[in-house]
C-alpha positions, -999 to +999 in steps of 0.1 A: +593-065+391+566-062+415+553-031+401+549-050+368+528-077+378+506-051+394+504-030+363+501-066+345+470-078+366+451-042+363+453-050+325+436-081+326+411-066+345+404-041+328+400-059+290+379-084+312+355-056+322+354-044+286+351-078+269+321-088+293+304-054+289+309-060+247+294-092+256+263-080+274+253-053+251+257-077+219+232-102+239+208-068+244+211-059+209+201-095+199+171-096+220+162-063+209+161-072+172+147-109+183+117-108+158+082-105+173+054-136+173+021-127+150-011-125+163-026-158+166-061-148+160-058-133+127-023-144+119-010-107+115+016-088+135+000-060+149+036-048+162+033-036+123+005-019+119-021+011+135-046-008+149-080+001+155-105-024+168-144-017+177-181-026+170-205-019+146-227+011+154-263+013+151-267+025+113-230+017+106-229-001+072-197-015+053-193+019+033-200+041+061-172+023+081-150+019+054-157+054+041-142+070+072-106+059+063-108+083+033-116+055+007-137+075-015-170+061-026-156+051-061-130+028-043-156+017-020-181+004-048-149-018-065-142-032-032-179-038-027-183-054-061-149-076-058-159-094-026-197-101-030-192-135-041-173-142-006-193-113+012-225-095+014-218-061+030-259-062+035-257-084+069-228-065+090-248-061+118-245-039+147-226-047+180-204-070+158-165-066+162-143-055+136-108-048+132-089-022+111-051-022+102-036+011+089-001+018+077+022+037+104+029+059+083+017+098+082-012+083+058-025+061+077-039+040+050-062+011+057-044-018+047-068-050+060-107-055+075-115-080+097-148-083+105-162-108+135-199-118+129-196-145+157-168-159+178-161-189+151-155-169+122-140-140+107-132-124+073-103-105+060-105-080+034-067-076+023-064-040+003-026-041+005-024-045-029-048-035-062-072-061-065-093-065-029-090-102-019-116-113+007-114-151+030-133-164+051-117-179+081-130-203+107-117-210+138-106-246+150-132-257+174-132-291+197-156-305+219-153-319+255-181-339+272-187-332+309-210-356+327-229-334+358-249-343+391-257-329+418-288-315+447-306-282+437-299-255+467-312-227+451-328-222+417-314-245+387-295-215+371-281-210+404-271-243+412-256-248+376-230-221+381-220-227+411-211-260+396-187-239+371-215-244+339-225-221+315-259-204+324-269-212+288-272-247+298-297-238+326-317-221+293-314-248+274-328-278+300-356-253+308-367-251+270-364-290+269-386-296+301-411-267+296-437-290+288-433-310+316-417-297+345-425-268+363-395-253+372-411-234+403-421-260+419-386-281+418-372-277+455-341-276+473-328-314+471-344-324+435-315-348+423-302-341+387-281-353+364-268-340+327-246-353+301-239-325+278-209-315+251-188-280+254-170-258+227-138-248+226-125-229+202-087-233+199-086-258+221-090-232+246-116-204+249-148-217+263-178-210+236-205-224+256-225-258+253-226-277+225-257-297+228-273-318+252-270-359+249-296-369+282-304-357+315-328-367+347-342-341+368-365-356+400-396-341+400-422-346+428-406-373+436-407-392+403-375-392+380-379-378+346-355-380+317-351-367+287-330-375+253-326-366+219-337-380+191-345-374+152-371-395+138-369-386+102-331-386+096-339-371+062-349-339+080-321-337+108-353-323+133-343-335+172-370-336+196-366-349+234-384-380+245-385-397+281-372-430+287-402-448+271-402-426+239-433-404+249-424-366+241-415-341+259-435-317+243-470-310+252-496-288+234-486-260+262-457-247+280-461-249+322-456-210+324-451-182+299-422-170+321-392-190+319-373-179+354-400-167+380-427-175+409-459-181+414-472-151+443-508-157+436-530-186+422-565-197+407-593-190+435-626-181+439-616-163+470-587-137+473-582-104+489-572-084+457-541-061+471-547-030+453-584-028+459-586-046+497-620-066+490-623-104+484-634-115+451-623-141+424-589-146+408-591-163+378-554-167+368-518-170+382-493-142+391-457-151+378-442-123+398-404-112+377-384-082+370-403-053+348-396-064+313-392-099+315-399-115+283-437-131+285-439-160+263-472-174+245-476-206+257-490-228+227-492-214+187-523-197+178-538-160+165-538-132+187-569-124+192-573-088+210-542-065+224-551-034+242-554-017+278-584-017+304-580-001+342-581-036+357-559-055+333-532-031+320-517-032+290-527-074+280-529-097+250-553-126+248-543-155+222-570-183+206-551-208+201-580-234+185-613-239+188-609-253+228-579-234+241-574-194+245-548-178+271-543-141+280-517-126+296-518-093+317-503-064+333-473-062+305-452-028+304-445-032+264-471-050+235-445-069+209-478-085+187-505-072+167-539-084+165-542-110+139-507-121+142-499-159+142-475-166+167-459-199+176-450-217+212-426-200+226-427-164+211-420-132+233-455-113+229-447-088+254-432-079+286-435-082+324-450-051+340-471-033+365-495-015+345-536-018+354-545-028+390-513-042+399-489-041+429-460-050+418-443-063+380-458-096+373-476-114+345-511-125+350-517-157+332-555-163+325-564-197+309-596-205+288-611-240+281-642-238+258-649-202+267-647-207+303-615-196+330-600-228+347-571-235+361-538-238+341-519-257+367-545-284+378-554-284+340-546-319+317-535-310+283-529-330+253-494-338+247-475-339+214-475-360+182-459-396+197-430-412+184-438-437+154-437-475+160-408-478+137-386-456+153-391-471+187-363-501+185-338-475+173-346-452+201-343-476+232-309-488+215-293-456+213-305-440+246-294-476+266-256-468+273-268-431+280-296-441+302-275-468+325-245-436+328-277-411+338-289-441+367-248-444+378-241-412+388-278-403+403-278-432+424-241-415+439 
C-alpha cells in the first residue's frame, strides 16, 4: 500500500510537469504569432517588406531613382504620366528623404515610394498593383503656446537654448528687430520677454516655432516691443509694429551680419593692423567666421563687384539717389553688377581677403557721396501704419501687451 501511493504521487507529478510545460509553450507559440503593430508614420508594416530608406542625391531625379529597381524606362514613363496630376517628378529635390519597399522575395520588386519633401508631408506611390496610385498625406500637426522671460547671460541665441527653445526663434526675433536693435550692443542683464507658438507634429515631435504673437527686449535701457499685425487683411502681409503702431522696419538693417561683433569702428584715427601706421577708417569691422553670410542692408542695384589689394574681394550697392553701402573683405561674390537686390539678400561672404587680419566684413556707408558713420547715422524709417488701422491694432495687441508687462516686471 505504501509503495502505491508513492508510485501514485510520482504520477501526479509527473503529468503536472507535462501539463505546465504544454502550457508554457502554447503561451510562446501565441506570442510568437501575436501579429505585429504597423508603422505609424506611413501606416505600413515594414516587418513585411525590404526596406530601403535614404536621400536624394545631387542629380538624382524620380527616373533615375526609380530606374535602379529594374523598372525599365517604359514602366517608368506610365508611372510618370499616371501621377502628374497628384505629382510633379520635376521638384524632388536633393537631400530629401525617401523610402522604398520591396517584396522579400528573390525579386525584390519595388512595391511602394514614399517620398518626404518636408517633415509635414509625404506621398505614396503604391505599384502593388497595375494601375500606379499616388496620395498625398499630411501629417497631424498642433500647436502649443509657450510664454518666455528671462536676463541675457550670453548672447540671445545662447540664452534662448539654454532656456530649452529652438535656435530658430533666436533667427526669427533678430530678423524682426534688425531695424531697430542692435543685437551687439544688447548686454548681459537686457530683460526679455516672448510669447510665441510651437509645432508638433503628432502631438509629439517638435517641428520648431510656429510664429511669434509679441515680445519686449530692453534696449539701452528703454523697453521695446514688437507685435504683429496685417493691415490689409485682403493681402494676409504681417509686419511688426511697437506698442504705438510705429514700424519696426526702417529703410536699413543695423548690420549686414546677423550674429557677430563690432572689433573696429568709424575714426579718423586708427592704427591699421596689417600696415602698422595711423590713418582713417571709414567703416565698421563685423569680425565672424570665414563664410558668414553678408547681407545687403537696404534694396538697391549693385553698383561695382570686384577686387583691389586694400579692399579684397567687395561689392558696393546704390541704393537711391542719397544712400550707397559697400561691403569688404568677402571670401566668395554671390551678385553681379547690375543686379537688383532687396533688404536682406546674402551678396557674399565673410572673409580675409585684401589688407585684412582676420575674417571680417567691412561695412562702408555713403550719404550723398560722402563716408559717414553707419551707427551714429539717422535713417528714415518705414511706411507708418494708416490711421484706420490704428483702433484695430491697440485692441488686439492690449491683452498681449498687459501679459508681456506681467512677466517682465517678475
Amino acid at each position: 500500500m505504501k509503495y502505491l501511493l508513492t508510485f501514485i504521487i510520482a504520477l501526479i507529478v509527473v503529468v503536472s510537469c507535462k501539463k505546465s510545460d504544454a502550457n508554457t509553450d502554447e503561451k510562446a507559440i501565441v506570442e510568437k504569432v501575436k501579429p505585429k503593430q504597423e508603422n505609424s508614420d506611413f501606416g505600413f508594416n515594414f516587418a513585411d517588406y525590404n526596406v530601403v530608406q535614404d536621400t536624394v542625391k545631387k542629380g538624382d531625379t524620380f527616373g533615375t531613382i526609380i530606374n535602379k529597381q529594374n523598372i525599365g524606362d517604359r514602366k517608368i514613363h506610365e508611372i510618370v504620366t499616371s501621377i502628374r496630376d497628384t505629382f510633379d517628378v520635376r521638384v524632388i529635390r536633393p537631400n530629401k528623404a525617401y523610402t522604398m519597399l520591396r517584396s522579400k522575395d528573390k525579386t525584390n520588386k519595388l512595391q511602394v515610394f514614399i517620398y518626404q519633401p518636408d517633415d509635414l508631408s509625404y506621398y505614396i506611390f503604391d505599384l502593388r498593383d497595375s494601375a500606379v496610385v499616388a496620395h498625398k498625406k499630411v501629417r497631424p500637426v498642433t500647436y502649443k503656446r509657450r510664454l518666455i522671460t528671462g536676463v541675457l547671460k550670453g548672447s540671445l541665441s545662447e540664452t534662448l537654448t539654454n532656456a530649452g527653445v529652438a535656435a530658430s526663434l533666436a533667427t526669427q526675433i533678430t530678423k524682426i528687430y534688425s531695424w531697430s536693435i542692435d543685437f551687439f550692443k544688447l548686454k548681459k542683464g537686457d530683460r526679455f520677454g516672448i510669447a510665441f507658438n510651437e509645432r508638433y507634429i503628432n502631438d509629439s515631435i517638435y517641428n520648431g516655432v510656429s510664429d511669434i504673437e509679441g515680445a519686449f527686449f530692453e534696449y539701452k535701457g528703454k523697453i521695446m516691443y514688437a507685435f504683429p499685425f496685417v493691415q490689409n487683411e485682403a493681402s494676409g502681409k504681417v509686419d511688426y509694429y511697437d506698442e504705438d503702431g510705429k514700424t519696426m522696419k526702417n529703410l536699413f538693417l543695423k548690420s549686414p551680419i546677423k550674429f557677430s561683433r563690432i572689433t573696429s569702428r568709424f575714426t579718423m584715427s586708427r592704427f591699421h593692423p596689417v600696415q602698422h601706421r595711423w590713418k582713417a577708417h571709414k567703416g565698421t569691422d563685423y569680425a565672424a567666421p570665414t563664410g558668414t553670410p553678408i547681407m545687403t542692408t537696404a534694396a538697391g542695384v549693385v553698383e561695382t563687384t570686384g577686387y583691389t589689394a586694400g579692399n579684397g574681394n567687395f561689392v558696393k550697392v546704390k541704393h537711391n539717389g542719397t544712400y550707397s553701402t559697400q561691403y569688404l573683405h568677402m571670401s566668395k561674390i554671390l551678385v553681379r553688377r547690375g543686379q537688383r537686390v532687396n533688404q536682406g539678400d546674402v551678396i557674399g561672404r565673410v572673409g580675409s581677403t585684401g589688407l585684412a587680419s582676420g575674417p571680417h566684413v567691412c561695412y562702408r556707408f555713403w550719404k550723398n557721396g560722402v563716408q559717414v558713420d553707419a551707427l551714429r547715422l539717422k535713417l528714415p524709417t518705414g511706411t507708418p501704419m494708416e490711421s484706420k488701422n490704428k483702433a484695430r491694432f491697440a485692441k488686439a495687441i492690449e491683452p498681449l501687451k498687459r501679459e508681456l508687462d506681467s512677466i517682465g516686471n517678475l
